[in-house]
C-alpha positions in Angstrom: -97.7 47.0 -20.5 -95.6 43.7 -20.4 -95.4 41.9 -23.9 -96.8 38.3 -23.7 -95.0 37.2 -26.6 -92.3 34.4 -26.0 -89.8 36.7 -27.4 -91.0 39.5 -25.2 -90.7 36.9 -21.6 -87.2 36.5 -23.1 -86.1 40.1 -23.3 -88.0 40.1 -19.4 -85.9 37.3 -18.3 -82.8 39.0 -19.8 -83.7 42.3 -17.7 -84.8 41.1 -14.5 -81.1 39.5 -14.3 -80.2 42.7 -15.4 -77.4 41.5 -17.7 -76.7 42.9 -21.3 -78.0 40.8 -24.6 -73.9 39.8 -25.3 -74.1 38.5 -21.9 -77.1 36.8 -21.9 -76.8 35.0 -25.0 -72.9 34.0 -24.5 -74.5 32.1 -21.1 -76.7 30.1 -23.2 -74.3 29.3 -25.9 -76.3 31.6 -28.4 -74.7 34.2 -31.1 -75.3 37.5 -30.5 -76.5 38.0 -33.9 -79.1 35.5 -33.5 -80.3 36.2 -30.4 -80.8 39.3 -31.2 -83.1 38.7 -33.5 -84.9 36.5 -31.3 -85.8 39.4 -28.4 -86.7 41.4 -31.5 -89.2 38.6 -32.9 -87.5 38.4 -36.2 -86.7 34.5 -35.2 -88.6 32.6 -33.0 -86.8 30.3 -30.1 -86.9 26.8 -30.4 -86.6 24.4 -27.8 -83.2 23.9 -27.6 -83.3 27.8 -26.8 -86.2 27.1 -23.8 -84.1 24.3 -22.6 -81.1 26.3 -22.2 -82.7 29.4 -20.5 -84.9 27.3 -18.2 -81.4 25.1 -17.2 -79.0 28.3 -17.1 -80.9 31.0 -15.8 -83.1 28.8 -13.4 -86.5 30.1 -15.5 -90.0 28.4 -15.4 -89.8 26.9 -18.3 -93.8 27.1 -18.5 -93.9 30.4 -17.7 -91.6 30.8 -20.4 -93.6 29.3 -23.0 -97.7 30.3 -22.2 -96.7 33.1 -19.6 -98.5 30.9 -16.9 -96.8 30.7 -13.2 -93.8 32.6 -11.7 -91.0 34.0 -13.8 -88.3 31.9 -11.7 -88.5 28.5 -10.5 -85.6 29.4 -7.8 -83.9 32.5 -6.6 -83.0 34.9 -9.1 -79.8 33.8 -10.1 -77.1 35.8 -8.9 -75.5 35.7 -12.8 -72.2 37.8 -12.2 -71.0 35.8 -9.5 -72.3 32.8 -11.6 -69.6 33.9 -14.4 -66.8 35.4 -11.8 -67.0 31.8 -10.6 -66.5 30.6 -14.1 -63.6 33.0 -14.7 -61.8 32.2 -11.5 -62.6 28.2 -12.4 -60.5 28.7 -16.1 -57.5 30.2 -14.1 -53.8 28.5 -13.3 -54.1 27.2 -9.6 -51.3 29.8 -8.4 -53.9 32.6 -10.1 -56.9 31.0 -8.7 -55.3 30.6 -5.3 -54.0 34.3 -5.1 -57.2 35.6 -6.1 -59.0 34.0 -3.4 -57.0 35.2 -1.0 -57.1 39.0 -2.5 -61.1 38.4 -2.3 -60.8 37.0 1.6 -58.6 40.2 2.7 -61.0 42.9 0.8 -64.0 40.7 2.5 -62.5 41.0 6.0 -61.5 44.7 5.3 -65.4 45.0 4.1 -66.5 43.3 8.0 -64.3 44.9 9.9 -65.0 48.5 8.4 -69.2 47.8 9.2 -68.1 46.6 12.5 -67.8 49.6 14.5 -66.2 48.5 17.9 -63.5 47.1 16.3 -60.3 49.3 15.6 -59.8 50.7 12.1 -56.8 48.8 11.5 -58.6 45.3 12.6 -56.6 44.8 16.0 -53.6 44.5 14.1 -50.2 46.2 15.4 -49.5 49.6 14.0 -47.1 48.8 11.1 -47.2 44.9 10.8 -48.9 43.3 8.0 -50.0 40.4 9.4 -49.2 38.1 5.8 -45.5 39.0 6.9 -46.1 36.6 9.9 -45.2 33.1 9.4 -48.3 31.1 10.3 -49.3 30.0 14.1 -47.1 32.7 15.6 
């Protein structure tokens, strides 16, 4: 049986995003320590604490409060990419810039291994790494 407490639709919002309390509470600017105590209903949420999971985790805010309506107002969040993005965001732009690259080539490498008609090695000659090509050669 669900719990239809406020702190309980917390602790449900927390695990249907499926990230960990440390997580959860470090999106919405909360110590662990007190939100914590707030899943376990030694502290009640405030509004402040409503506002900031209804605005960061895209939660009914309704729902939230009386348990009425739909858990999310949107599509579940996707919340790691949400904080990958922030992480790649805080980086130097020669950082950021080689990251996105590493994430295009193992995305590409990800395509081409589901595409089946297409050659293991992507088309590419045997032995030639194709960043070793200056560009529009």
């Amino acid at each position: 049986m669900a719990d239809s407490s406020i702190c309980g639709r917390i602790k449900a919002v927390r695990k249907a995003l499926g990230v960990s309390q440390r997580d959860f509470c470090g999106g919405i600017y909360l110590s662990h320590s007190f939100y914590s105590k707030i899943e376990t209903g030694k502290r009640n949420p405030n509004e402040r604490v409503y506002e900031l999971i209804s605005a960061k985790y895209h939660v009914n805010k309704d729902w939230l409060i009386t348990g009425r309506g739909e858990m999310f107002g949107e599509p579940l969040p996707d919340v790691e990419l949400a904080q990958l993005m922030d992480i790649i965001r805080e980086l130097d732009p020669l950082f950021r810039d080689c990251v996105v690259q590493q994430i295009k080539l193992m995305a590409n490498l990800h395509r081409k291994s589901k595409d089946p008609g297409r050659p293991a090695g992507g088309g590419e000659k045997p032995g030639k790494n194709p960043r070793d090509t200056p560009a529009g050669t």
